[in-house]
N, C-alpha and C positions, 0 to 999 in steps of 0.2 A: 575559376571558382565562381558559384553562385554568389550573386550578391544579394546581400539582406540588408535589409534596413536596421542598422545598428541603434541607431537614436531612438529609433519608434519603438522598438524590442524593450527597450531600457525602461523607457516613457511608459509604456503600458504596464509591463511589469508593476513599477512605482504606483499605478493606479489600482490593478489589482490588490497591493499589500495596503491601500487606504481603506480595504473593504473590509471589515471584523467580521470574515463569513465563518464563524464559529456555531456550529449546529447548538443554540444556545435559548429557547424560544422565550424563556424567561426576560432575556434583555432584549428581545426581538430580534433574536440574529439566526439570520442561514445562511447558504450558498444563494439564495435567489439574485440579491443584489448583483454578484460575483458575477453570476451565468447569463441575468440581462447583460452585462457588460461585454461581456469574450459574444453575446448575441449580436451584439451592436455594432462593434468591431465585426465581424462576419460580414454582416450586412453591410456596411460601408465599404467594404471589398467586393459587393456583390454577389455573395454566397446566402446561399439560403437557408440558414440553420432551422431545424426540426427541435423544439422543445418537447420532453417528456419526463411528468412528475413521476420520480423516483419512489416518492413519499411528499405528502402535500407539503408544498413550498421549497421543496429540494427537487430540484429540475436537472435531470442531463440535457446538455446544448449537444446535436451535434449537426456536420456539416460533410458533405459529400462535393467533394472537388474532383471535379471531371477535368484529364489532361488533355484532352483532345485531338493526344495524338495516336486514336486508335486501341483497339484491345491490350490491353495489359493486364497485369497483378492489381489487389487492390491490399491497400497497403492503411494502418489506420495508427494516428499518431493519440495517443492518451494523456492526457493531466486529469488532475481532483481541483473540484474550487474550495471545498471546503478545508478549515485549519483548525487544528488544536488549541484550546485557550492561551491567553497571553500568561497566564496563572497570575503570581504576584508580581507586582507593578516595581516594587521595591526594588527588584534584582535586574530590571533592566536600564539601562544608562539611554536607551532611547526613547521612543516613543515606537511602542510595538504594531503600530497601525500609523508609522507617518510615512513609510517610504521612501526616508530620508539615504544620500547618497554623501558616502565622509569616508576619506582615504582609500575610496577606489571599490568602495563596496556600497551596495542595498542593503540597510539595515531596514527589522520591520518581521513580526509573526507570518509567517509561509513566503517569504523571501527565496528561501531554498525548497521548502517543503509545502507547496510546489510550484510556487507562482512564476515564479521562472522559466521552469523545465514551462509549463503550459502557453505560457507568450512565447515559448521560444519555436514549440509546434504549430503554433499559428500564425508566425514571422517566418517561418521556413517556411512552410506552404503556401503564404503568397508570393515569398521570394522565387519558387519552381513555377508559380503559375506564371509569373511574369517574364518569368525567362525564355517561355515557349514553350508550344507544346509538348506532353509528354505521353506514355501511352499509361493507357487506366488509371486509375485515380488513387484521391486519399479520404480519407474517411477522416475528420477531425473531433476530436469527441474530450468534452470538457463533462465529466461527469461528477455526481454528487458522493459524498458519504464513505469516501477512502478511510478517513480518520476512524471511522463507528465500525460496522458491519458489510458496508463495501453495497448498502442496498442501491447506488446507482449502476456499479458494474452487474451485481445481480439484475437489474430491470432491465440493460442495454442486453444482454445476452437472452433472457426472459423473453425480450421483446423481438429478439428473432433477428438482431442484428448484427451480430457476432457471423451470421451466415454470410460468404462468398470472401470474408477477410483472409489475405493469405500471410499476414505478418503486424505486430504492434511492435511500437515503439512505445515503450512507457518513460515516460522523463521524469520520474523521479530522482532526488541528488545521488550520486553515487561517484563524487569528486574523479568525474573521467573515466571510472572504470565502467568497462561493459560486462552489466552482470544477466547472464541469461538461464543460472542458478538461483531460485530461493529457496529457503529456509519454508517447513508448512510450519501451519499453528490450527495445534487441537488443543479446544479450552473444554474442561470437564468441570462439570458437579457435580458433587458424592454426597446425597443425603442420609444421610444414617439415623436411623428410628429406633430406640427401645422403649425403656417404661420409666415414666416418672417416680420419683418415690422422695421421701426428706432425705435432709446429707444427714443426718443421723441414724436413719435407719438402712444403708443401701444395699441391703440382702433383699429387700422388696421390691428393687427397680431392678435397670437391665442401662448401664452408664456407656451411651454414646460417644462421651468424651472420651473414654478410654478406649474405644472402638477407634479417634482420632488419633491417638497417639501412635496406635499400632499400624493405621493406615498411612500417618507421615515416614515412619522408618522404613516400610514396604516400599514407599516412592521413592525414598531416595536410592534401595538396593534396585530397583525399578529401572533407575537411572543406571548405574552402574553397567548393569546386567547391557541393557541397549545400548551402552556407549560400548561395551566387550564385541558385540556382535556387530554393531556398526561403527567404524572406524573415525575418526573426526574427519572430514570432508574437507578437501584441501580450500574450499572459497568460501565454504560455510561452518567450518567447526563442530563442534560436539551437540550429541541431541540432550537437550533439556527435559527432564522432570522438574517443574517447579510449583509444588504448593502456594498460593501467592493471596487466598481468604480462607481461616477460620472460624465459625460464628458455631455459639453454642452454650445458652443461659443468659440469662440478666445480673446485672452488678448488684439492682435491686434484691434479689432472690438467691444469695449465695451459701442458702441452707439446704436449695432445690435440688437436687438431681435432674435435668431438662430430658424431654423424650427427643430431643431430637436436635440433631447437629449438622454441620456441611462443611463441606473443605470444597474448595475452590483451587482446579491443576491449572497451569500452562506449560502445557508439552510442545517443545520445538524440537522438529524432524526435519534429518535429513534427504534425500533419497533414498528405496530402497527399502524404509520403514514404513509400515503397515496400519494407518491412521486405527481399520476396525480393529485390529489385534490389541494395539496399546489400549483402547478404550474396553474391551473385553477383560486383559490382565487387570488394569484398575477397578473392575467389576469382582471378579475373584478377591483379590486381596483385601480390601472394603468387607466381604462378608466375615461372620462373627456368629459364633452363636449366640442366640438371643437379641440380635440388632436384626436387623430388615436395611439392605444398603441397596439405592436407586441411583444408579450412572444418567448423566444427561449428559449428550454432545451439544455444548452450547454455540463454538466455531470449529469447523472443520474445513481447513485448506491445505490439501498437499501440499509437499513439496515441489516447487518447479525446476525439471531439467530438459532444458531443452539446447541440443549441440552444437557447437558454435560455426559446424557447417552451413545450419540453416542459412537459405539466403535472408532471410531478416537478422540474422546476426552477422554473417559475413559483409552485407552491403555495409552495416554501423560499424564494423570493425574497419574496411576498407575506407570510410569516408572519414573516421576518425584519424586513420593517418594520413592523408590526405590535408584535411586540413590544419591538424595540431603538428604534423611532420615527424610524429614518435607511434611509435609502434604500440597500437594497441593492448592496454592491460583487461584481464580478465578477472572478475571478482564475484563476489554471492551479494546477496540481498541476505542480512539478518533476519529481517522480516517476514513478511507478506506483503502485497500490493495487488494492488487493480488486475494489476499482470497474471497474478495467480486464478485469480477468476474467468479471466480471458481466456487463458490456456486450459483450466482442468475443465470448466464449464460450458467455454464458450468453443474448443477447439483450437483456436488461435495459438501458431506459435509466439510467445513474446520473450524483449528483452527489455532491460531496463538498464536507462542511462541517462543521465541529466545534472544542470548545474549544481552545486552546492557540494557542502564539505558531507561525508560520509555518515558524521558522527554530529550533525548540527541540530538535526531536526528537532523539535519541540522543545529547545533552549529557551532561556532566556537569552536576548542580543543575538538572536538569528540571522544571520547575512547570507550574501550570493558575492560573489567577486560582479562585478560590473563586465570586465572582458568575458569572464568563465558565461554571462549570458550570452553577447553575442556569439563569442566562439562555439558553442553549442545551438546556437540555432546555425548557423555555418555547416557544422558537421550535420543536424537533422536536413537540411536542403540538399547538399550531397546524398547522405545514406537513402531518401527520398529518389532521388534519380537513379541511384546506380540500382535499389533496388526494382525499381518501376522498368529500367530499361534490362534488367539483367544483368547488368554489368557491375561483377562479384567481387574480380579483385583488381 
């Protein structure tokens, strides 16, 4: 088995989670701090990372690690530096930027989500370069703005780097399972316009609220209809229609009739499902006579399936039993990640697997198990070789 530096793994981690890289500009916070840092570690390895602002002040790091042992795959290992707020202070028993390590775990905001998983991609990959040559390289990339809109993996793919990648590992927590299934997410707004008029007179107006009403019962049979057609997916569940913003009139003015109103979807798909189609039905049923209803695709990311033959899911699956000694569990991504942009944008098949409990992320009292770190950087140094030599199962 490769040997990693267990102690350094931990140590950095702990340093990463003292960072409040919350995309926050108000209190002067970003990933900048975060991404000098995983730069500086780079370089003191003697790797030469490549910075590129995502958006000003939010940088992707990344690094190109030649194995030198000749042509091979090139294989690229993912985390986000950025994290979700620590929200209220009140509900957490630690201090959510200390880093603090108490009965066998890292407590601290992105502990799991993702600071972890991301020192644990950058303690593998020196632990493979140190162990000797290998053939073709890894591509190590610490990018911005997973939490938001995902504009760092958009700019690494943009920027033309996603080209010659033949497999990601994305380390996001997924408590040991290998999920190379997600979940997509199309986010819609439905503006709906008629005609102003007084609430005592409203044979003069044209009421978008009730234009609302009829659009929320149509989502929900919406939902139904798509959950008939496409079956609950055995690692990812059932597709979502979810209404989830209303806005429509002032408290001030509630003799007004308002000309205009919005509802706000989050539709979660499976595979199989049709991002343009769903966004077209919700275009139909929205209209009304006498309203004017304007669809906007706000996020649009497939679903990801990608087969757990690929060799970047077979190398993770074989290295994970390898080093944990149990036989690989297979699971979905609820979500979205970086992964999804890799794959549908950038071409890249990915899978996604990393420390932390499944259902932890954006808690309050966030942890990583301390072994679950280094045993997963363990497993990423392994799945690293077998997939760089070819050696599958």
């Amino acid at each position: 088995m490769i040997e990693v530096d267990a102690r350094g793994v931990v140590e950095f981690t702990q340093a990463l989670v003292r960072i409040p890289s919350t995309n926050d500009p108000a209190r002067g916070r970003s990933e900048q701090p975060a991404a000098d840092l995983v730069a500086a570690k780079m370089r003191e390895w003697g790797w030469e990372p490549s910075v590129y602002e995502a958006a000003p002040g939010r940088p992707n790091v990344v690094a190109v690690v030649e194995g030198g042992g000749g042509d091979g795959p090139t294989l690229m290992f993912e985390g986000h530096t950025d994290v979700v707020t620590e929200g209220d202070l009140s509900e957490w028993t630690v201090d959510p930027f200390g880093g603090e390590i108490r009965d066998g775990k890292l407590w601290g905001r992105g502990s799991a989500d993702m600071k972890s998983g991301l020192a644990a991609t950058l303690y593998a990959t020196r632990a493979l370069q140190l162990a000797g040559p290998f053939p073709g390289r890894i591509k190590v990339c610490a990018l911005a703005d997973e939490e938001g809109l995902m504009l760092g993996a958009h700019h690494f793919v943009a920027e033309g780097l996603a080209a010659g990648v033949d497999g990601a590992i994305v380390a996001e927590p997924e408590a040991g399972e290998i999920c190379a299934v997600a979940k997509g997410a199309l986010r819609l707004r439905v503006d709906l316009t008629g005609k102003m008029a007084h609430g005592a007179m409203p044979q003069h107006g044209r009421n978008p609220i009730e234009a609302v009403g009829d659009l929320l019962t149509a989502l929900r049979d919406l939902q139904a209809e798509l959950q008939r057609r496409h079956p609950a997916h055995e690692h990812l569940g059932e597709v979502y229609v979810t209404p989830t913003v209303v806005r429509a009139g002032t408290e001030e003015q509630v003799n007004v009739i308002p000309a205009t109103a919005s509802v706000f979807v989050d539709v979660r798909t499976v595979p199989g499902v049709s991002h343009d189609d769903v966004a077209a039905r919700v275009a139909t049923l929205a209209a009304r006579d006498g309203i004017t209803a304007d669809v906007a695709v706000l996020v649009d990311r497939p679903p990801v399936d990608v087969p757990v033959t690929t060799p970047v899911v077979a190398a993770l699956a074989a290295a994970h039993r390898d080093v944990t000694g149990a036989e690989p569990v297979y699971g979905g991504v609820p979500g979205s990640t970086d992964g999804t942009v890799l794959t549908h944008w950038g071409g890249i098949p990915s899978v996604v697997y990393g420390p932390g409990g499944k259902w932890i992320a954006h808690q309050a009292d966030e942890h990583v198990s301390v072994d679950e770190i280094v045993r997963c950087t363990r497993v990423f140094a392994e799945a690293a070789r077998r997939f760089l030599t070819g050696t599958l199962t």
